[in-house]
C-alpha positions, 0 to 999 in steps of 0.5 A: 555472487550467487543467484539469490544474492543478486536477486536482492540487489534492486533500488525502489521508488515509494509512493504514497497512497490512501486507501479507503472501504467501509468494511475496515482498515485491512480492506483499505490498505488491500483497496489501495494496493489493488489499486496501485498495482493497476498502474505500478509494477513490480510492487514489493512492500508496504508501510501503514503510516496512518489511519483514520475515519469517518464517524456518521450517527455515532457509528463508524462509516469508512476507514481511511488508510495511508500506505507508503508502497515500494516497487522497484524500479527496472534496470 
């Protein structure tokens, strides 16, 4: 078997992590990332399930968004 192709071979666990800013929801989804990654390893992807936010005085005041994120899982 090849190098790469061993490489691919791996299991992931999937937690589920919401992420918030008031900037929008690309700087969510990279809040909640960073933030998983200050106690996960091995980070590998991630999904946007939902997103959502927050109205104040007719105006958007944050952005909410849920990530699936998938990091594998050492041997």
């Amino acid at each position: 078997m090849s190098t790469s192709a061993a490489a691919g071979n791996h299991s992931y666990k999937v937690v589920e992590v919401v992420g918030s800013s008031d900037k929008g929801s690309d700087d969510a989804v990279r809040n909640a990332i960073a933030d998983a990654s200050g106690s996960l390893h091995h980070l590998a992807w991630f999904e946007v399930v939902n997103q959502r936010g927050h109205i104040e005085d007719g105006k958007v005041a944050h952005f909410q968004v849920t990530l699936k994120i998938g990091f594998r899982i050492e041997k």
